[in-house]
BAFI-3210 file (N, C-alpha, C; in Angstrom, 3 decimals, decimal comma, padded with zeros to 6 digits):
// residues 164
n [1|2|3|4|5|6|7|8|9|10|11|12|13|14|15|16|17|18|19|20|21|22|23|24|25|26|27|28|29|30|31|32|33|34|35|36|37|38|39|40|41|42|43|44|45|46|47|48|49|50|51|52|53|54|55|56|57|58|59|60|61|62|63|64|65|66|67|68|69|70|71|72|73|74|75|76|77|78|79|80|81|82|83|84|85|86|87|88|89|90|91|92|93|94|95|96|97|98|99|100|101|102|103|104|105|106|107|108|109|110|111|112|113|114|115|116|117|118|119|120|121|122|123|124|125|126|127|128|129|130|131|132|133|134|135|136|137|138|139|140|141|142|143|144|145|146|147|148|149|150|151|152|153|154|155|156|157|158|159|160|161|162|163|164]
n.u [016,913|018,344|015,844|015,484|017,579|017,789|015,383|016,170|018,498|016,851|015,151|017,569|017,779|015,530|016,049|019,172|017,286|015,921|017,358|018,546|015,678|014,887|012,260|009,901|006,616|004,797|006,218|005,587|003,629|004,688|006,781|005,247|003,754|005,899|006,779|004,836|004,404|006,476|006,163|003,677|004,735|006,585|004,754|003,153|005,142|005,296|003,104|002,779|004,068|005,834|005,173|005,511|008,016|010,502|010,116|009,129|011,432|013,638|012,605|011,675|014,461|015,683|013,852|014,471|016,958|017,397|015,689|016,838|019,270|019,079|017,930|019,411|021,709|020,493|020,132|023,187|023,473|021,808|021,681|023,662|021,804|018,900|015,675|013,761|010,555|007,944|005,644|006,391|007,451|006,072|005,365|007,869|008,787|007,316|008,874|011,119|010,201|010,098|011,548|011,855|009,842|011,073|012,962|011,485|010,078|012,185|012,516|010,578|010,579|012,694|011,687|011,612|010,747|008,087|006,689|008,157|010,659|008,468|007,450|010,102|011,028|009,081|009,188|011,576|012,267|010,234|010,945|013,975|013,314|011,601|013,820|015,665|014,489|014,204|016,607|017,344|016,392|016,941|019,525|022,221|024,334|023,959|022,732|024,424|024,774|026,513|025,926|023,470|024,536|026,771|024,838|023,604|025,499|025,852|023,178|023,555|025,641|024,269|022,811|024,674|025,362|023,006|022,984|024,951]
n.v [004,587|005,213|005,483|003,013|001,502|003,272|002,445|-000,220|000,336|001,423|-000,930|-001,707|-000,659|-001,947|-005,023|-005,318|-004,918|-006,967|-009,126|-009,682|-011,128|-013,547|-015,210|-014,977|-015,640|-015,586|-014,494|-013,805|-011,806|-010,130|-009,060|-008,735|-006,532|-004,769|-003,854|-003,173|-000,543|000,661|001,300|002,749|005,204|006,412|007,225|008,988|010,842|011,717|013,174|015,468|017,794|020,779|022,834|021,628|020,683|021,646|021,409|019,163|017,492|018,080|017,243|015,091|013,697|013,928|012,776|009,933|009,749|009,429|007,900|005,043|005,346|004,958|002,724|000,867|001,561|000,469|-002,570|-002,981|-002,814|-004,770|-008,267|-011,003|-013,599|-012,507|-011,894|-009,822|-008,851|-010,430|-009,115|-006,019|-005,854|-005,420|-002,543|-001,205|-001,872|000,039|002,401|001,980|002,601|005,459|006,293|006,606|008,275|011,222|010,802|010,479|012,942|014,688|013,312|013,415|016,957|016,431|015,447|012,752|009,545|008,387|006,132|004,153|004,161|003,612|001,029|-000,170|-000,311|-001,002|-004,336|-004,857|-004,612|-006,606|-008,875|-008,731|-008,419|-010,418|-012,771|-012,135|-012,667|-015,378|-016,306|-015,320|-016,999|-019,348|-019,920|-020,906|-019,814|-017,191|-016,570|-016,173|-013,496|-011,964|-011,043|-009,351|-007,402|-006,254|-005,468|-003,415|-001,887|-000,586|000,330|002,799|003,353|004,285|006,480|008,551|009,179|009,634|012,578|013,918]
n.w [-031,337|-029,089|-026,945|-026,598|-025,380|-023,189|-021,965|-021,766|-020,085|-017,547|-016,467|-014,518|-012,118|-010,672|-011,449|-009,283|-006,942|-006,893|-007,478|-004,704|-003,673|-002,564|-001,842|-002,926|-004,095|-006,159|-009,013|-011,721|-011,455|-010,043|-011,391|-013,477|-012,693|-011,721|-014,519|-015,607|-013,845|-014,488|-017,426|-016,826|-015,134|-016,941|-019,059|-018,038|-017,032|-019,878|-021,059|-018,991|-019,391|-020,675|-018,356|-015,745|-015,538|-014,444|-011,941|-011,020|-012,128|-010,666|-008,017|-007,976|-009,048|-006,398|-004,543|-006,137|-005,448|-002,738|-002,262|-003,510|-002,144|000,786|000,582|-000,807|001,118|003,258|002,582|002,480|005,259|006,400|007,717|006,086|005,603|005,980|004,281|002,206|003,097|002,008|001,327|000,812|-001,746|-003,705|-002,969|-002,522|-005,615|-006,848|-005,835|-007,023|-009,677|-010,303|-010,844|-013,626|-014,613|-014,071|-016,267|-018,407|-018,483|-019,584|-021,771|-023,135|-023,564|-025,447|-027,600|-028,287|-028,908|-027,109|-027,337|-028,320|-026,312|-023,731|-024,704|-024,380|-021,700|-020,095|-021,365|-021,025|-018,192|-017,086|-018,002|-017,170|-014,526|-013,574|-014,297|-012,807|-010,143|-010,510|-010,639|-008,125|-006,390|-007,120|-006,891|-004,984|-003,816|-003,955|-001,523|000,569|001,111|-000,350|-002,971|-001,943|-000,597|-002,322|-004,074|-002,674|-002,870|-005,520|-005,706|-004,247|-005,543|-007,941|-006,479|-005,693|-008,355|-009,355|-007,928|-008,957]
ca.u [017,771|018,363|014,937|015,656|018,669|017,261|014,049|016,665|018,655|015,711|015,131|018,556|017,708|014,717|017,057|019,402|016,779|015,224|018,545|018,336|014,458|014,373|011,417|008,855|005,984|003,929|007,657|005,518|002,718|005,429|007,412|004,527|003,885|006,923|006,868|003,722|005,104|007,567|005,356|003,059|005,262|006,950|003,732|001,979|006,460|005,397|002,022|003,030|004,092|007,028|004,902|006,000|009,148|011,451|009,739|009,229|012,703|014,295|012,251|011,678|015,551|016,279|013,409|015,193|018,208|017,389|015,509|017,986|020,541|018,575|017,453|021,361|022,381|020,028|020,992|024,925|023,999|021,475|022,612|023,102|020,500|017,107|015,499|012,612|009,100|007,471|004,524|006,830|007,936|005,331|005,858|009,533|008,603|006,824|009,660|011,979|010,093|009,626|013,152|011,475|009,350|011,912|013,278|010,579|009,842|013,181|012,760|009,360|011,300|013,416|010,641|011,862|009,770|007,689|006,085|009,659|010,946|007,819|007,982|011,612|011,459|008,385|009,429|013,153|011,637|009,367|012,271|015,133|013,107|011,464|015,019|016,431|013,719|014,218|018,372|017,449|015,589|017,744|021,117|022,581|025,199|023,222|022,247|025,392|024,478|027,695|025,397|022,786|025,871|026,895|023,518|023,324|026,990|024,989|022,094|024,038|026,562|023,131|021,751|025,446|025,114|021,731|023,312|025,825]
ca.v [003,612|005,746|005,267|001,643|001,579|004,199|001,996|-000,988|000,621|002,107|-001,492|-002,213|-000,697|-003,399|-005,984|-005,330|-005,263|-008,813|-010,126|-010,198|-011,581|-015,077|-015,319|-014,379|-016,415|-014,975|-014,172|-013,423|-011,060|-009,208|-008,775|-007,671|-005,125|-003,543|-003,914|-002,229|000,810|001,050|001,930|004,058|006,481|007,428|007,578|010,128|011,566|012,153|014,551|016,243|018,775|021,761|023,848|020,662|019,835|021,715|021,766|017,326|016,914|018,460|016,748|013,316|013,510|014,068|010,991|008,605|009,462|009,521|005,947|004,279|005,163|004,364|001,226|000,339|001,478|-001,157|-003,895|-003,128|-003,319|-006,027|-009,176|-011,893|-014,438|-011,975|-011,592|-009,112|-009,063|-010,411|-007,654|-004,646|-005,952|-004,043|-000,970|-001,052|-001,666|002,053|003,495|001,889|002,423|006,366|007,464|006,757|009,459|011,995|010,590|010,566|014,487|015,068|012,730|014,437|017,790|016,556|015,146|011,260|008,555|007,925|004,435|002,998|004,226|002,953|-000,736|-000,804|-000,008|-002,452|-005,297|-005,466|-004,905|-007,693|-010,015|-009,071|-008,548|-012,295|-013,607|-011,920|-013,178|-017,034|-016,353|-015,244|-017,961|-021,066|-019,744|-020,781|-018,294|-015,566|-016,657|-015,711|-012,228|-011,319|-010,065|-008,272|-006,000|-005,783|-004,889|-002,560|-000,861|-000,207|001,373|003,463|004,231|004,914|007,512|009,265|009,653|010,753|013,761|014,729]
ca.w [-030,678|-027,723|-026,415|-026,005|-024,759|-022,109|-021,234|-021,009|-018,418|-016,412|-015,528|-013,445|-010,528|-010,396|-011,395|-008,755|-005,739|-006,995|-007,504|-003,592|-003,195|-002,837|-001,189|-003,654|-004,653|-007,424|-009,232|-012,731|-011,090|-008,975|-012,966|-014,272|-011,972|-011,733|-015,817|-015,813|-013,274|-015,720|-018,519|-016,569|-014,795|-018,446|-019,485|-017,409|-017,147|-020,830|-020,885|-017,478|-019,935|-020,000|-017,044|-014,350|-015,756|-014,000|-010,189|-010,930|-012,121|-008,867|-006,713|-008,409|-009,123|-005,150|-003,999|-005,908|-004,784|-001,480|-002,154|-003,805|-001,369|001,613|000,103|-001,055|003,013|004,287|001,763|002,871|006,816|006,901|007,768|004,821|005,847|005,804|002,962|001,843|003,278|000,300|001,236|000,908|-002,953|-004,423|-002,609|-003,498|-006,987|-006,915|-005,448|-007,812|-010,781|-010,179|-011,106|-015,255|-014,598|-014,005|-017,500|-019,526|-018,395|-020,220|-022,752|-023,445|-023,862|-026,495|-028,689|-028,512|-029,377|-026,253|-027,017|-028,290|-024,693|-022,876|-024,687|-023,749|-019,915|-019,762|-021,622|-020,482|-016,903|-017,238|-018,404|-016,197|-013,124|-013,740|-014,441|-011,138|-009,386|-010,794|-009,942|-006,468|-005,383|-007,349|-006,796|-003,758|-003,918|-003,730|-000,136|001,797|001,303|-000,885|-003,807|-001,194|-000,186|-003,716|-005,293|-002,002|-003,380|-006,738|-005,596|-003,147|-006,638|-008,708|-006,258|-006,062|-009,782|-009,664|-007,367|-010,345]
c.u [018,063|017,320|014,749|016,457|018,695|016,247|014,965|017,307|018,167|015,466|016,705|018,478|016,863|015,544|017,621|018,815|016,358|016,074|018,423|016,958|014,231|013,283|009,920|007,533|004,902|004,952|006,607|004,552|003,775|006,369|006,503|003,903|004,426|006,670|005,885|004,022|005,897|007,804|004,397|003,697|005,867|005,848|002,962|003,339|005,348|004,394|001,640|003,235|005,270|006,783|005,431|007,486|010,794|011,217|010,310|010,195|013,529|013,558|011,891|013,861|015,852|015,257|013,727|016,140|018,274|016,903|016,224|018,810|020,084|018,311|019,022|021,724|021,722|020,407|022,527|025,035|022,778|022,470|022,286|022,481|019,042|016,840|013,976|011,182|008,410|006,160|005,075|007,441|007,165|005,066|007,333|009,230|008,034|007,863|010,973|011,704|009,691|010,690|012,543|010,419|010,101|012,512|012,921|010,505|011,120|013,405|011,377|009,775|012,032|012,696|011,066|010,580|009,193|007,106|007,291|009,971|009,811|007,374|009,108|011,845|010,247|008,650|010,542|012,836|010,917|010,556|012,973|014,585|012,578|013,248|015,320|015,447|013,739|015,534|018,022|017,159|016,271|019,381|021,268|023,675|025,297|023,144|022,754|025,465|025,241|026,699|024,273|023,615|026,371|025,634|023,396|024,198|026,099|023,821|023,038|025,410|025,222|022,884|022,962|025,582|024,311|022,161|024,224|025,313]
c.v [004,030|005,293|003,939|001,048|002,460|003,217|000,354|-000,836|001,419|000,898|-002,039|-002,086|-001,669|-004,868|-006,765|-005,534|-006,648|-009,253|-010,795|-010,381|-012,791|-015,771|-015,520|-015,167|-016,503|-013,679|-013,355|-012,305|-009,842|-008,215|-008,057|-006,603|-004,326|-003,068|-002,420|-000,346|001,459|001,402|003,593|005,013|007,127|008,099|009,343|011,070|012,758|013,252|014,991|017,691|019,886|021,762|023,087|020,717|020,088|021,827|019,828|017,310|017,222|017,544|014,830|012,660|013,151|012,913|009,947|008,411|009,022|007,624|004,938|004,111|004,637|002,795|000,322|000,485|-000,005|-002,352|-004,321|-003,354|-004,421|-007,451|-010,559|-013,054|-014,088|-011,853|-010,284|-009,177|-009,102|-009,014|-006,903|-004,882|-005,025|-002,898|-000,766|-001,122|-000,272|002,772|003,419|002,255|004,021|007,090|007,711|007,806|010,488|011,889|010,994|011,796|014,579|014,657|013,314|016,232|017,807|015,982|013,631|010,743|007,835|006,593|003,685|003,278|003,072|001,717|-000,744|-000,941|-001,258|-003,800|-005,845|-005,397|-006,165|-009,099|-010,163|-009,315|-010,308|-012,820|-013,373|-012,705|-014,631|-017,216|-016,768|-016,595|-019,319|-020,903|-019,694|-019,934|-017,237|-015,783|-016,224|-014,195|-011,025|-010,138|-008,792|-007,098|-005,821|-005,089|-003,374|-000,932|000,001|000,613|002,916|004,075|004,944|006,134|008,622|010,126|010,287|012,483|014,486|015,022]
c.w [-029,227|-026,794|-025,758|-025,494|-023,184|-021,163|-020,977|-019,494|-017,584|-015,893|-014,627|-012,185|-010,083|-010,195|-010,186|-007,195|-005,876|-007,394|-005,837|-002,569|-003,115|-002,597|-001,687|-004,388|-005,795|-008,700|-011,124|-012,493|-010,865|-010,429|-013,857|-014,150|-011,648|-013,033|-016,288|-015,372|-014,325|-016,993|-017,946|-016,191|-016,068|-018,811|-019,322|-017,018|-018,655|-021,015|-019,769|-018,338|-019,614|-018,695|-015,860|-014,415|-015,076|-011,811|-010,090|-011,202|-011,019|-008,014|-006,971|-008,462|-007,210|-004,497|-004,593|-005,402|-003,611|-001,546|-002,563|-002,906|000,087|001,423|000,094|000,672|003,496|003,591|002,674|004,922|007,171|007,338|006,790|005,205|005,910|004,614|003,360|002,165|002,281|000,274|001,290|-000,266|-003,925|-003,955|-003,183|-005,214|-007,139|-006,985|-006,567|-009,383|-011,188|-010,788|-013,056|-015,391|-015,069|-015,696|-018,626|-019,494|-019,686|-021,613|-023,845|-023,993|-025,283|-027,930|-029,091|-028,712|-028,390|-026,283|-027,250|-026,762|-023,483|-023,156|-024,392|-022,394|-020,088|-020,135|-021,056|-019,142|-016,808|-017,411|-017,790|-014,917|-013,174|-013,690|-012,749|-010,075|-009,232|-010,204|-008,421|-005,618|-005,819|-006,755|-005,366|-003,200|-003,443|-002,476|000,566|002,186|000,657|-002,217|-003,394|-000,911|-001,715|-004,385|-003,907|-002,298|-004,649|-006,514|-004,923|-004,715|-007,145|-008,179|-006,420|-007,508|-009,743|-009,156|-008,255|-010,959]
res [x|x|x|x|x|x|x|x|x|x|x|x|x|x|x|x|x|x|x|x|x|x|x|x|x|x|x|x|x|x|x|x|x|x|x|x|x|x|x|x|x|x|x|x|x|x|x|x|x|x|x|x|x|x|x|x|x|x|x|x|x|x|x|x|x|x|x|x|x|x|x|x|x|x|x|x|x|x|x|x|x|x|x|x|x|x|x|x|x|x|x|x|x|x|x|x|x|x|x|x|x|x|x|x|x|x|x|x|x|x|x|x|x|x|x|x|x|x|x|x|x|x|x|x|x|x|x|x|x|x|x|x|x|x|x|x|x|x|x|x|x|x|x|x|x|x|x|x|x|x|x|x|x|x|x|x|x|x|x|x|x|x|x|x]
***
């Protein structure tokens, strides 16, 4: 049960950046490529093996942080009318989908159930990021930029955490 509950919230940070993408025009490609990220990095997290596990968790731990919070800064000082260069969505999806690495190493350690984990981060990725992606772009709401600075607060909490 853990494992899926884990691979659910590995996708939020996705979530949260395509909450503020409205832009996006291939909304089920862009879902299934994060989705996908979000299988493989556990994946290849998972037979990395002890000998990595403590150099990659320091240093995968400290580039998300750093990307998250960078990512969350610019969210909170853009200004709410830009949106996302739809060609830099699948680079951000990499960067966002790297922190399940770091996870899986650990989760690999404790002898969990790596395919329940890696259907849960892909499927609920696949689902929420599509949804956020359908929000972003119907909800007029979203436009004024209130949830871009909010989802920017969230990343920018996430990476703090990651540093605890």
């Amino acid at each position: 049960m853990q494992e899926i509950i884990a691979g659910i919230l590995m996708s939020f940070d996705v979530v949260a950046l395509y909450l503020v993408a409205n832009n996006v025009k291939y909304k089920w490609l862009l879902a299934g490529w994060t989705a996908c990220l979000h299988m493989i990095f556990p994946l290849i997290g998972f037979y990395c093996g002890q000998w990595l596990a403590d150099l990659l968790v320091q240093w995968s731990n400290s580039i998300s942080l750093l990307l998250l919070f960078f990512i969350g800064l610019q969210l909170l000082l853009s200004r709410g009318n830009e949106n996302f260069p739809a060609k830099t969505l699948p680079i951000i999806a990499i960067f966002a989908s790297f922190d399940t690495f770091s996870v899986s190493l650990s989760f690999g350690m404790l002898n969990l159930d790596k395919y329940t984990f890696i259907l849960s981060a892909g499927i609920s990725t696949l689902i929420l990021s599509y949804m956020a992606l359908i929000i972003a772009q119907k909800n007029t709401i979203l436009k004024n930029g209130l949830l871009k600075k909010l989802a920017g607060l969230l990343l920018i909490i996430m990476s703090v955490l990651l540093l605890i």
